[in-house]
C-alpha positions as CSV (number, residue, x, y, z in Angstrom):
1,X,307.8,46.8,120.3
2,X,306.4,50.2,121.1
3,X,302.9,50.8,120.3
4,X,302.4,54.6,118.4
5,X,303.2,55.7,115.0
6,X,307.1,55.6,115.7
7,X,309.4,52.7,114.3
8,X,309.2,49.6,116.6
9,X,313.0,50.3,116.9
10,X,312.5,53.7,117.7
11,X,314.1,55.7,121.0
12,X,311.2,54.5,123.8
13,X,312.3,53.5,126.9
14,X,313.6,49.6,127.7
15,X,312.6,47.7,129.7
16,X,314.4,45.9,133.0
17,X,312.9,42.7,131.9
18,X,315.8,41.7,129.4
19,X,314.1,39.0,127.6
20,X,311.6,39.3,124.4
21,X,311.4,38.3,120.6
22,X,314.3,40.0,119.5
23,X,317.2,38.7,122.1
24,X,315.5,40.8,124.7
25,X,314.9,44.0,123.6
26,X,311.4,44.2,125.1
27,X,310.1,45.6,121.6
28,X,306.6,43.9,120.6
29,X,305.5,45.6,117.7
30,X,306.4,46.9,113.8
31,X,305.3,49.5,111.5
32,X,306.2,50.5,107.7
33,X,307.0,54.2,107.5
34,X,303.6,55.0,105.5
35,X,302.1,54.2,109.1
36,X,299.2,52.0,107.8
37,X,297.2,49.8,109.8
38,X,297.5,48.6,113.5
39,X,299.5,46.0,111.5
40,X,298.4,42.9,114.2
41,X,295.2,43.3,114.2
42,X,294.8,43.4,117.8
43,X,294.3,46.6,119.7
44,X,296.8,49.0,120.4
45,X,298.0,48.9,124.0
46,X,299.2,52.3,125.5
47,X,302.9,52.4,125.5
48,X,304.6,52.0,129.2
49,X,308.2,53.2,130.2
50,X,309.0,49.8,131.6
51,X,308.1,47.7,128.0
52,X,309.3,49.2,124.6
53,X,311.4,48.1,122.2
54,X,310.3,45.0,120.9
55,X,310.4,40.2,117.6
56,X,311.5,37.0,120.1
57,X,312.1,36.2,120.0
58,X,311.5,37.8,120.2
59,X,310.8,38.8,119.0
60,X,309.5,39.2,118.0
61,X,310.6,41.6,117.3
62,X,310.0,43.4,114.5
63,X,309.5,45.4,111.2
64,X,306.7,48.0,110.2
65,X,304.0,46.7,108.1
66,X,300.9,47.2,107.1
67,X,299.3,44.4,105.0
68,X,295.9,43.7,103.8
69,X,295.7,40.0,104.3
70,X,292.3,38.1,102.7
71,X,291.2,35.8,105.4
72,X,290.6,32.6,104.2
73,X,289.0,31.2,107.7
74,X,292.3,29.3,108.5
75,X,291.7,30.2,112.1
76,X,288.1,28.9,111.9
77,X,288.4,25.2,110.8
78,X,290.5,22.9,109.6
79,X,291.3,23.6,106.1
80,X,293.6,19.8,105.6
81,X,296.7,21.8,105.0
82,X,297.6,24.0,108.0
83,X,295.9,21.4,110.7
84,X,293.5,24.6,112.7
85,X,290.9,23.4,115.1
86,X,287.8,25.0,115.2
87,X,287.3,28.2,116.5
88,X,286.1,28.2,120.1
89,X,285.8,24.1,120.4
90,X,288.1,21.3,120.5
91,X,291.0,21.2,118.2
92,X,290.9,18.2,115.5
93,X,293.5,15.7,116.2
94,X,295.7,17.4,113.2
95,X,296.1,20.1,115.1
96,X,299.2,18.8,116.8
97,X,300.0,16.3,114.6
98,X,303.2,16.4,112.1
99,X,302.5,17.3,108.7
100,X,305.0,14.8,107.5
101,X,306.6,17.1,105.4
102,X,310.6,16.6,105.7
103,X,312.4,20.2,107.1
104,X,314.2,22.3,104.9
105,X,317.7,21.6,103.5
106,X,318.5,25.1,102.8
107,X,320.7,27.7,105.3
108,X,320.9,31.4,105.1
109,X,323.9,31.8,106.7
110,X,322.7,29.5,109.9
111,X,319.5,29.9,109.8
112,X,317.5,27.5,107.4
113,X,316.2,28.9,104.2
114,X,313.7,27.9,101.3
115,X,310.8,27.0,103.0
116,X,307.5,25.3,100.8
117,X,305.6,28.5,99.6
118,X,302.1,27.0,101.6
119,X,301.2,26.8,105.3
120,X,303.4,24.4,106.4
121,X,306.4,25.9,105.5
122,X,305.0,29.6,106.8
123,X,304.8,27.8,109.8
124,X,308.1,26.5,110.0
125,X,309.5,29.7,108.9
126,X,308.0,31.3,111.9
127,X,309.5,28.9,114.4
128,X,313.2,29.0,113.0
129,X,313.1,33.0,113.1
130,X,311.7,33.1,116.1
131,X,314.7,30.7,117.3
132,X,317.0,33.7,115.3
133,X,315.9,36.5,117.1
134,X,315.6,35.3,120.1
135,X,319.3,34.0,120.3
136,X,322.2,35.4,121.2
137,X,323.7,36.4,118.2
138,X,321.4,39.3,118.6
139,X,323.5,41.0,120.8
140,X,326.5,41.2,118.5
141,X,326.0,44.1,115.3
142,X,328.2,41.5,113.3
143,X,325.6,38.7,113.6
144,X,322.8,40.4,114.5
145,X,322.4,42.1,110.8
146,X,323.6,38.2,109.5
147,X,320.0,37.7,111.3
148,X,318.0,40.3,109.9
149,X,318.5,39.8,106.5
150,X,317.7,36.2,106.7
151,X,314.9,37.1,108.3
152,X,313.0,39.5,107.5
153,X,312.0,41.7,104.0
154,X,314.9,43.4,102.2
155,X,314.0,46.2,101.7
156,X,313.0,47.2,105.6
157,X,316.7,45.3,106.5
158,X,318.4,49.1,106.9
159,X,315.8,50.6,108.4
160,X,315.5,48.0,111.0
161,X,319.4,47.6,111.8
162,X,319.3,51.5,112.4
163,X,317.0,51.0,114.6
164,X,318.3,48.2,116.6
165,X,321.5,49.6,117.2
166,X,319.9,52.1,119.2
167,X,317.7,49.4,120.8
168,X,321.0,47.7,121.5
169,X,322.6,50.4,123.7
170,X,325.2,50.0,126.5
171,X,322.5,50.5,129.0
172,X,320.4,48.1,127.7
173,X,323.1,45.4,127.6
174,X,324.4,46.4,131.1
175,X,320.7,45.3,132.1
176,X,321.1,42.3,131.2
177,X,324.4,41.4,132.6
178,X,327.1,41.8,129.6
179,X,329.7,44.7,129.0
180,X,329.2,47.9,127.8
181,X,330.5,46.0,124.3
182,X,328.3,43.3,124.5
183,X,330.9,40.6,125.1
184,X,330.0,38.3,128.4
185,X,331.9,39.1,131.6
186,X,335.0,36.8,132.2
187,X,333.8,32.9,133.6
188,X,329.8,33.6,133.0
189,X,327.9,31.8,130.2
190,X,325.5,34.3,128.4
191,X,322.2,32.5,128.1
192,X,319.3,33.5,125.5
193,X,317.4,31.2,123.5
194,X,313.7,30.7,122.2
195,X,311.8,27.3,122.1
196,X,308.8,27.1,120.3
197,X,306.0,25.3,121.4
198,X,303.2,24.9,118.7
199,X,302.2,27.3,116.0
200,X,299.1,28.5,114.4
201,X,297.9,29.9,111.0
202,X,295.6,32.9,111.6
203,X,295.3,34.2,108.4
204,X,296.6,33.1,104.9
205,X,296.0,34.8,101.5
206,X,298.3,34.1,98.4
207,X,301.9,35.6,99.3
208,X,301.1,36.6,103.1
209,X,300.5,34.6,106.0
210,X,300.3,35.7,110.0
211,X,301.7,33.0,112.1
212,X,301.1,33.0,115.7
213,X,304.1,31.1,117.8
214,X,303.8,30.0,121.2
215,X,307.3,29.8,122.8
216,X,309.4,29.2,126.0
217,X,312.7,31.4,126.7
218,X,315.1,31.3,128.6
219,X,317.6,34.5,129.1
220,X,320.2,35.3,131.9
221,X,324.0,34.8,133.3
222,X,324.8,31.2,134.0
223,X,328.1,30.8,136.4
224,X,329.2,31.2,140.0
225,X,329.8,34.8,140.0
226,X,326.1,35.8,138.1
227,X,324.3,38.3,139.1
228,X,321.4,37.9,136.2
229,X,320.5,34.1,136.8
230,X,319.1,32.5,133.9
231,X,315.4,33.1,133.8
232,X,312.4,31.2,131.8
233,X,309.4,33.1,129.8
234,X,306.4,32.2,128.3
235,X,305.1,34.3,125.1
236,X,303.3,33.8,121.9
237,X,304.8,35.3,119.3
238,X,302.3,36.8,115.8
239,X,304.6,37.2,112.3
240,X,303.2,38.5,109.6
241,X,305.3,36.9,106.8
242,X,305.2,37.8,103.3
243,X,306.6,35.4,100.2
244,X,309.7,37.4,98.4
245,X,312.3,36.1,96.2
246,X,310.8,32.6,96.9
247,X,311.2,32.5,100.5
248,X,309.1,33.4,103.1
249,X,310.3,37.0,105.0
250,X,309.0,39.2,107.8
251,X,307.1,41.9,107.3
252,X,306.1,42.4,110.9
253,X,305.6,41.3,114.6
254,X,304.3,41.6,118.2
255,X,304.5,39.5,121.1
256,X,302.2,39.3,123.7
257,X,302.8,36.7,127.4
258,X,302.0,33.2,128.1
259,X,299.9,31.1,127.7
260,X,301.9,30.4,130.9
261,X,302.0,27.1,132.5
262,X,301.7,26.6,136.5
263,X,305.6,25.6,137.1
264,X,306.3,22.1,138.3
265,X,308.1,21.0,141.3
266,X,311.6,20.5,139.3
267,X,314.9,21.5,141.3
268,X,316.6,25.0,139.8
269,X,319.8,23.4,138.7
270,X,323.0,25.3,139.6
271,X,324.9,28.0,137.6
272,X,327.1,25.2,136.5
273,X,324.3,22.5,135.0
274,X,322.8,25.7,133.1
275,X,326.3,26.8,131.2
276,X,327.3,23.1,130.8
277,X,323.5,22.8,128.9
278,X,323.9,26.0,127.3
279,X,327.5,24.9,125.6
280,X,326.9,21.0,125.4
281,X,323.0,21.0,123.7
282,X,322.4,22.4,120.1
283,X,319.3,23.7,118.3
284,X,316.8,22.6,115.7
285,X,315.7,23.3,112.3
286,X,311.9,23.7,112.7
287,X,309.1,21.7,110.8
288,X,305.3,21.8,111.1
């Protein structure tokens, strides 16, 4: 998302990279409209005419916020509930571990709902958006507000769906390979999906956690004819989610690349192998 005092949605530039936390989008970073706070407590990078908008997968992707979290030291040890290694050293064994604790049974639409109101379930909230806004459906208005509201805050919903429906422009879908419409030109396969990785609680106080997500993408054109071949990414992915009407919801979000992994000596499978993955493997619901 773009850096500034504008909306993360707002009319900067896009980028010709098409993938990011919100189904490419290229926006890293949120604000509220009272303009408080950096809002991801990281410094501010200057904004650039080749990255903008955006998640996210993100997109991340996201809202404007501006919290006052207490920091309860999650980041700094292991408190037994969210499994942190400490600070600067080796992570404990529980920091990769499963918590045990069973996924949610809940859907919001068809994204999964009513997650435990501690870390765990922040954390697995922060994976299954992450999944959201970086799939496909993001490209579509009709699903993409389905998304949204599942998502994130209800009462930054409209704001945000004005905004990415100018995110969402015919140029920036032309970028990345579809029609003017959105809809996928005729025998391609449009790719884009987000994998997380791990997670991490980096702060947590009472009805707020920030969740940082590592994640893999992928985004492209599969088929003979593609022009956009499907692509992977490496990004981590920092939600700040906020409890409301018993769920947890986004408040905001940035993205930042990698931790990126040297790439191994695997074969690029052909156009073919990709869209026959793409249609023949499903998703997951997300647990820590």
């Amino acid at each position: 998302m773009s850096s500034g005092d504008e909306r993360g949605y707002g009319g900067q530039g896009r980028s010709a990279d098409p993938y990011s936390t919100i189904g490419g989008t290229r926006q890293t970073r949120t604000r509220l409209p009272d303009g408080e706070g950096d809002g991801y407590g990281g410094g501010r990078r200057p904004a650039r005419a080749s990255r903008s908008l955006v998640m996210v997968v993100g997109v991340v992707v996201l809202l404007i916020a501006a919290i006052a979290f207490a920091n309860l030291g999650t980041s700094a040890k292991d408190d037994g509930n969210g499994g942190q290694g400490r600070a600067g050293g080796k992570p404990d064994s529980s920091s990769t571990a499963a918590t045990g604790t069973r996924p949610v049974t809940g859907k919001n639409g068809s994204i999964p709902s009513g997650f435990a109101h501690d870390e765990q379930g922040a954390q697995s909230a922060a994976s299954n958006f992450a999944v959201a806004l970086g799939s496909a459906g993001m490209f579509s208005p009709d699903t993409r507000r389905s998304i949204v509201e599942a998502t994130h805050d209800p009462a930054l919903v409209e704001g945000l769906l004005a905004d990415l429906a100018k995110a969402y422009s015919p140029g920036l879908l032309e970028n990345v390979g579809l029609n003017a419409d959105g809809t996928t030109p005729s025998g391609l396969t449009f790719v884009s999906r987000t994998v997380p990785v791990g997670t991490k609680v980096v702060e947590r106080g009472g009805d707020t956690a920030t969740v940082e997500v590592w994640c893999t993408g992928l985004v492209g054109l599969a088929g003979q004819e593609s022009t956009k071949p499907v692509t992977s990414r490496w990004f981590t992915l920092t939600q700040k989610l906020k409890w409301v009407g018993g769920d947890w919801k986004i408040e905001s979000s940035s993205q930042t690349e990698g931790p990126t992994p040297v790439n191994g000596d695997n074969r690029a499978s052909t156009a073919d192998e990709i869209a026959g993955a793409v249609q023949g493997y499903g998703g997951f619901t997300y647990a820590r």
